[in-house]
ZALOLUM-298050 format. One record per atom (N, C-alpha, C): x, y, z; residue in three letters. Coordinates in steps of 0.001 Angstrom, whole numbers, plus 500000, padded with zeros to 6 digits. Layout:
N
XYZAla ...
END
This chain:
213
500842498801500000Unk 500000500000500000Unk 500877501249500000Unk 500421502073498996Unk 501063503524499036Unk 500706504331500110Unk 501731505414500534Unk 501654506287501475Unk 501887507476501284Unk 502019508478500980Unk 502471509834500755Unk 501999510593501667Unk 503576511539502217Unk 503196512565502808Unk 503802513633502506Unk 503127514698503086Unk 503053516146502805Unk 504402516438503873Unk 505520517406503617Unk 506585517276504545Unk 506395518880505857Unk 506187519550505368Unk 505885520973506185Unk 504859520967506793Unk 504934520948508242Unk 503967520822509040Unk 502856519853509129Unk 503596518931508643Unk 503062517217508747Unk 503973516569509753Unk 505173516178508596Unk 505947515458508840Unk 506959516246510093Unk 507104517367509908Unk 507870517819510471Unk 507514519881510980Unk 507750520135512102Unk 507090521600512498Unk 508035522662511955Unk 507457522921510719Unk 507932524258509833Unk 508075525650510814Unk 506733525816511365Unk 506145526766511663Unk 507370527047512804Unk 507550526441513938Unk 508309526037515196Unk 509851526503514827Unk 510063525649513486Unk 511943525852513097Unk 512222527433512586Unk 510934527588511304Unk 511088528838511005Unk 511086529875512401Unk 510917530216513133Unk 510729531025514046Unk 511853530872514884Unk 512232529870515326Unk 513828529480516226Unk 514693530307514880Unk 514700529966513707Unk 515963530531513008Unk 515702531991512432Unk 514966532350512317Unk 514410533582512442Unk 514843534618513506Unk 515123534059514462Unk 515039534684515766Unk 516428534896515883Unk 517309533821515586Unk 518724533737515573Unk 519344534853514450Unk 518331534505513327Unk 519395535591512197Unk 518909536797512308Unk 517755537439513239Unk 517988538698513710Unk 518820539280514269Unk 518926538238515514Unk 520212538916516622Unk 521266538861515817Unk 521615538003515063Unk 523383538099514263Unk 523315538937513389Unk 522352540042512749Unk 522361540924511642Unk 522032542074512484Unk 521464541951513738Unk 521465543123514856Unk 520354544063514071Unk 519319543413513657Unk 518276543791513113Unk 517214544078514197Unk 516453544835513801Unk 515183545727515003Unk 514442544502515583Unk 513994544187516695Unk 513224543149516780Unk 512249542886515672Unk 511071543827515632Unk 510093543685514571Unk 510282543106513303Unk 511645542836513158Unk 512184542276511861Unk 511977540509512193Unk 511763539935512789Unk 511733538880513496Unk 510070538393512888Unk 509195539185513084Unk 507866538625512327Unk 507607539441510680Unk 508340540431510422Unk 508112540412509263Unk 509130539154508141Unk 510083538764508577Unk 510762537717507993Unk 509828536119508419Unk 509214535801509348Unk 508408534907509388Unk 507390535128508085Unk 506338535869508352Unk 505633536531507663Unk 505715536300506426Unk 506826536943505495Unk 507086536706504012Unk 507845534749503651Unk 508036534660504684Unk 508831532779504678Unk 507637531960504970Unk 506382532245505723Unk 505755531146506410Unk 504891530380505453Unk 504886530522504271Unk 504334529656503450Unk 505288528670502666Unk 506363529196502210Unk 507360528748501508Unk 508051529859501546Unk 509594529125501116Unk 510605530407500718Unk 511413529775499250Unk 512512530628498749Unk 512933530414497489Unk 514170531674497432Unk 515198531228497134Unk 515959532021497032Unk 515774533568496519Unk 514603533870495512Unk 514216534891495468Unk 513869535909496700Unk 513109535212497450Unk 512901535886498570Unk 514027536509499472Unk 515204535935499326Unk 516428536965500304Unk 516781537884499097Unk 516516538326497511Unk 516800540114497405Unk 515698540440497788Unk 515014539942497927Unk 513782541428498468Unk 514423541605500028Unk 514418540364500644Unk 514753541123502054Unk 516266541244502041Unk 517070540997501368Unk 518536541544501357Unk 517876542815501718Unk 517662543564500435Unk 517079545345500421Unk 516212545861501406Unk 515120544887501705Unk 514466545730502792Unk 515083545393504046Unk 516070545031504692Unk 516563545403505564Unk 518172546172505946Unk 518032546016504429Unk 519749547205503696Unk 520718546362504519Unk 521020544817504047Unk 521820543863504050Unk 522935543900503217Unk 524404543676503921Unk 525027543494502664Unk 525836542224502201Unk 525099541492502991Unk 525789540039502479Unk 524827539593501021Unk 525359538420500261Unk 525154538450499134Unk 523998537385499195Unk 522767537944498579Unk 521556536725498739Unk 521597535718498283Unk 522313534863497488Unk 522858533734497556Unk 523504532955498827Unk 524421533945499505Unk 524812533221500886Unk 523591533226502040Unk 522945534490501511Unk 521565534070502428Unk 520981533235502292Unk 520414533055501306Unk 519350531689501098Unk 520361530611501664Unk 521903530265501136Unk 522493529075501641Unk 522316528757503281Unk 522784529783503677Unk 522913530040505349Unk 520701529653505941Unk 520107530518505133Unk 518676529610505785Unk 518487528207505630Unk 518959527496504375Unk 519130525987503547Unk 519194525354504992Unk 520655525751505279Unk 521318524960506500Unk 520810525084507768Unk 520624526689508511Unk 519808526878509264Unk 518430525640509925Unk 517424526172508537Unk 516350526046508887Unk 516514524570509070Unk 517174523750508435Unk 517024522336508662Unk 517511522095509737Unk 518579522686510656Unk 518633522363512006Unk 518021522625512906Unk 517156523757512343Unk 515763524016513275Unk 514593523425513759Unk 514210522717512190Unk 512784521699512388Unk 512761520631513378Unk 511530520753513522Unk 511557519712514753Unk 510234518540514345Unk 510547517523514755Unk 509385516224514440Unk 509091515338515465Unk 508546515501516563Unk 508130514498517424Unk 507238513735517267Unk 507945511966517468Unk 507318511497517424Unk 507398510636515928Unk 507700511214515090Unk 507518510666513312Unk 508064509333513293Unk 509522509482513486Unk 510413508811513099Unk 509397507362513482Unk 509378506943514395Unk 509061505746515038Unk 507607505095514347Unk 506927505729513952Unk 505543505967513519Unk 505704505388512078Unk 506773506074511193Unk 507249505738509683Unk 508174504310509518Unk 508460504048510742Unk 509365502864510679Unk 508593501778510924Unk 507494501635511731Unk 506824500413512171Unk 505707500196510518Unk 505275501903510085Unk 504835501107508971Unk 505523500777507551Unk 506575501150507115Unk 507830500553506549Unk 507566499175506813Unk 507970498775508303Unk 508236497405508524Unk 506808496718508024Unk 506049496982507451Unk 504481496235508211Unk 504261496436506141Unk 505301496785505382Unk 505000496263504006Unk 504824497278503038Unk 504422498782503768Unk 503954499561502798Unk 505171500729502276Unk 504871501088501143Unk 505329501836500246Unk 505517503682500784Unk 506884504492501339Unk 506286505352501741Unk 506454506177500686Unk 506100507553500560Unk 506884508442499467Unk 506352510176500202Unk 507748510729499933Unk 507184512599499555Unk 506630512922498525Unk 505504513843499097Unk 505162514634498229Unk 504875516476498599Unk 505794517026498426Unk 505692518095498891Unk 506309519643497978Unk 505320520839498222Unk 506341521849497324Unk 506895522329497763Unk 507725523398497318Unk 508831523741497804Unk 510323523598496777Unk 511692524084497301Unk 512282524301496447Unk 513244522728497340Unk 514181522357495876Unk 514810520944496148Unk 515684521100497488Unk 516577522305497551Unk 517938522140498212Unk 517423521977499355Unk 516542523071499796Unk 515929522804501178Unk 515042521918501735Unk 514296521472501031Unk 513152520347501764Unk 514387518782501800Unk 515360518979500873Unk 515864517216500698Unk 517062517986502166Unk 516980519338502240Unk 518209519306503418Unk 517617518976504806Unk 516116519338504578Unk 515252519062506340Unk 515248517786505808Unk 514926516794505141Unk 514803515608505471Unk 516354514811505787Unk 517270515361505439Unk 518722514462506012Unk 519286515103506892Unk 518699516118507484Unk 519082517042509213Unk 518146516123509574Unk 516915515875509414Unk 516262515054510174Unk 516482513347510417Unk 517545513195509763Unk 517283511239509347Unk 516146510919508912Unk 515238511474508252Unk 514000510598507928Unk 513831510212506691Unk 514676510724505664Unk 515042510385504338Unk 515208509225503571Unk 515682508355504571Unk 516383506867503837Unk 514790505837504376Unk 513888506669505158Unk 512747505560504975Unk 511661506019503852Unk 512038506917502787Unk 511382506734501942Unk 511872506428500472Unk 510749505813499615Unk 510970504953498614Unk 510961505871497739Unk 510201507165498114Unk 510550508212496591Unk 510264509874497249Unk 511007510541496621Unk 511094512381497066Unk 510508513356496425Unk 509390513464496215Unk 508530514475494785Unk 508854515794495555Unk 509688516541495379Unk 509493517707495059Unk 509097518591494246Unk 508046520179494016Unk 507362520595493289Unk 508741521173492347Unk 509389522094493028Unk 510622522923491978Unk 511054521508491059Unk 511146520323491937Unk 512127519640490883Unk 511114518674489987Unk 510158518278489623Unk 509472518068488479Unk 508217519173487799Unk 508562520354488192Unk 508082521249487915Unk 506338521592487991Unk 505802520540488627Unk 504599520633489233Unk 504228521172490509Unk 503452521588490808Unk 502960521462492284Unk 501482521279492602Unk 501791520532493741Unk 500212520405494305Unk 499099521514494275Unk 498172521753494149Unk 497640520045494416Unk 497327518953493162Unk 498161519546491749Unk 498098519219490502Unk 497995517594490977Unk 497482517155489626Unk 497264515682489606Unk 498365515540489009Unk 499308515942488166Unk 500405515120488147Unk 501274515192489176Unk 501655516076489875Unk 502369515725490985Unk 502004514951491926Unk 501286514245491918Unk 500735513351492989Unk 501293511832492120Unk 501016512077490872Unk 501221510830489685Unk 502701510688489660Unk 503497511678489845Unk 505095511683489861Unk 505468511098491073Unk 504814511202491896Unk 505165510926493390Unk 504934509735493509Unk 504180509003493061Unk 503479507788493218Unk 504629507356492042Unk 504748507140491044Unk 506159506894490447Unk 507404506844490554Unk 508153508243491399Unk 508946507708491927Unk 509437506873493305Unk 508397506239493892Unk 508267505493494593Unk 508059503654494134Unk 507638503614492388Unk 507800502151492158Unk 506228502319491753Unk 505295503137492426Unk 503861502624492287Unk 503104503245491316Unk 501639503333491308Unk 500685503534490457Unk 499457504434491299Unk 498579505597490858Unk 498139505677491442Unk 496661505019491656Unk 496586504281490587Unk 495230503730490524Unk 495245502578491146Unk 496370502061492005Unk 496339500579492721Unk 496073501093494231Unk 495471502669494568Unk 495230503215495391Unk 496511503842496483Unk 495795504105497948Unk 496627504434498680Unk 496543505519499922Unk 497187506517500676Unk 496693507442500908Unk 497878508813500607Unk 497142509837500971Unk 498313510793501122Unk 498000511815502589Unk 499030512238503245Unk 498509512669504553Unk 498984513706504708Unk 498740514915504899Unk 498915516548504755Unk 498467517631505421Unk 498806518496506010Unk 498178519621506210Unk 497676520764505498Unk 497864520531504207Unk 496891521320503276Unk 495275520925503180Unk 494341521554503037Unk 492912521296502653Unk 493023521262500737Unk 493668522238500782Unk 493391521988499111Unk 494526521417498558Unk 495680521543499010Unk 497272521143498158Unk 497049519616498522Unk 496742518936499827Unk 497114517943500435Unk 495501517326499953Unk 494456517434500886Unk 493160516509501034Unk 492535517071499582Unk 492288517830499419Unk 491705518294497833Unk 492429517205496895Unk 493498517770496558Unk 494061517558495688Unk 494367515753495649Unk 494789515232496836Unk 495078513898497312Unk 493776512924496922Unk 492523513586496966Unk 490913513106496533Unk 490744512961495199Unk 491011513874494447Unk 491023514137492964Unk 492055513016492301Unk 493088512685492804Unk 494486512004493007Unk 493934510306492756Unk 492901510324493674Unk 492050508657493926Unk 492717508483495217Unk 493095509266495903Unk 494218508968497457Unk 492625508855498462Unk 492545508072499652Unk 492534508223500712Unk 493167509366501406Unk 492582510245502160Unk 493092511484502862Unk 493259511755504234Unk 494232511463504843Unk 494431512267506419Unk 494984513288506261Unk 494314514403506963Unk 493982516139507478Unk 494923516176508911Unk 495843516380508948Unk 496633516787509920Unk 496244518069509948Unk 494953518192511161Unk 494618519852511386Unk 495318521005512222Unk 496606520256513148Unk 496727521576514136Unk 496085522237514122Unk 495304521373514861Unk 494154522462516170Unk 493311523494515080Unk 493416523055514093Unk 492238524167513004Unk 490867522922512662Unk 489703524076512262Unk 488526523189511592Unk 488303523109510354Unk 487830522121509680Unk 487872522031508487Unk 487070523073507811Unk 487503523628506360Unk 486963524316505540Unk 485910523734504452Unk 484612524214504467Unk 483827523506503311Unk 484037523917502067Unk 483349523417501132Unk 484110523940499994Unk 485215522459499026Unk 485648521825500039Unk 486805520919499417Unk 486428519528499798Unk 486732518943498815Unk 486835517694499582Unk 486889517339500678Unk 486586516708501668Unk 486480516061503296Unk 487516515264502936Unk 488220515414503996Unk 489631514472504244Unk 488581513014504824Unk 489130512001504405Unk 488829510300505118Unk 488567510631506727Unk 489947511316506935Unk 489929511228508478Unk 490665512431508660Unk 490369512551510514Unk 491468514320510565Unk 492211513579512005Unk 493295514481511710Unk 493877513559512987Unk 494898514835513327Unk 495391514727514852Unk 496122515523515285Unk 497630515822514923Unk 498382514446514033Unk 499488514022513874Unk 499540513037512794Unk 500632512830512287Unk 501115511640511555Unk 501273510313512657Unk 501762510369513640Unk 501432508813514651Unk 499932508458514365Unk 499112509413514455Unk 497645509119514695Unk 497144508804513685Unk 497803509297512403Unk 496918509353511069Unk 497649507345510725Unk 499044507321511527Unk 499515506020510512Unk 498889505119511366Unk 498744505431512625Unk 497807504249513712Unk 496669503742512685Unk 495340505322512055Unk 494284504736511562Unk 494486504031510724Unk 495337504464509849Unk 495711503534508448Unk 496003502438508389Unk 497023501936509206Unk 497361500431509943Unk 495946499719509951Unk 495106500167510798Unk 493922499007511342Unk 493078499239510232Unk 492907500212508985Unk 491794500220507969Unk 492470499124507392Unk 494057499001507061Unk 493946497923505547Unk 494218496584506475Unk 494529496047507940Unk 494320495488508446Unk 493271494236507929Unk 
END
């Protein structure tokens, strides 16, 4: 059975790391506090090397935004934090099933949080959006993902996300089974209903376990 997950604030707390390193590259640029949530702010969805010239300039930086973006690359991946995952992805590994990423975002950084994290080598395939030039909640990126993992998407599966539309929308349309990793939010109508909503990835791989059971 296929598995796909969504990596930012699923798999691992975006929200949590961005803000620890945030906090750090204020004080070392001796930037105004308030600079601390406007750099969250413009990062908390995604970032992309584009994004350090704009804030190179708006904070009249003079290091070169290339070494910026490198220096967040590295950063932010020592920032993220995942309780709990690791153990959760390994028992269902062991138990037969197929895992895979599927997530957007740009390559250097999402493949750098997953090998700051060790959680990399338990999956069977890495869809990133920059690097097959799709993104969710497109149906081919879900079809790439499911490919480079060995599988198909029509032999079913699920995908488990904190998006409503990138992740459970899109994951529905996909033919996926859907777990809604809500942090503490309520669902939006309008989209597809996730299968199930669950507080976490432990919880979402617990249900999944006893459905194909």
């Amino acid at each position: 059975m296929l598995a796909l997950f969504d990596l930012d604030n699923t798999l691992i707390d975006r929200r949590g790391g961005l803000e620890d390193w945030a906090r750090v590259f204020v004080r070392s640029r001796r930037l105004l506090p308030e600079a601390e949530s406007l750099i969250c702010e413009r990062l908390r969805e995604r970032a992309y090397p584009s994004d350090f010239v704009d804030l190179r300039e708006a904070f009249g930086l003079s290091d070169d935004p290339g070494d910026l973006w490198h220096g967040y690359v590295e950063g932010i991946a020592r920032s993220v934090r995942f309780p709990g995952v690791r153990e959760s992805l390994e028992d269902l590994r062991r138990g037969g099933w197929t895992l895979g990423i599927a997530t957007n975002g740009a390559g250097d950084v999402q493949r750098a949080k997953l090998t700051a994290t060790g959680l990399a080598f338990l999956f069977d395939g890495i869809c990133v959006s920059e690097e097959i030039g799709s993104r969710k909640p497109a149906y081919e990126h879900f079809e790439a993902a499911a490919a480079l993992c060995g599988a198909r998407l029509d032999a079913g599966g699920w995908m488990v996300g904190d998006g409503p539309e990138t992740d459970v929308h899109g994951g529905s349309v996909a033919g996926l089974r859907t777990a809604w990793v809500s942090n503490g939010r309520t669902w939006l109508d309008g989209l597809h209903r996730p299968d199930i909503v669950v507080s976490g990835v432990p919880e979402a791989i617990e249900v999944m376990r006893a459905t194909a059971a």
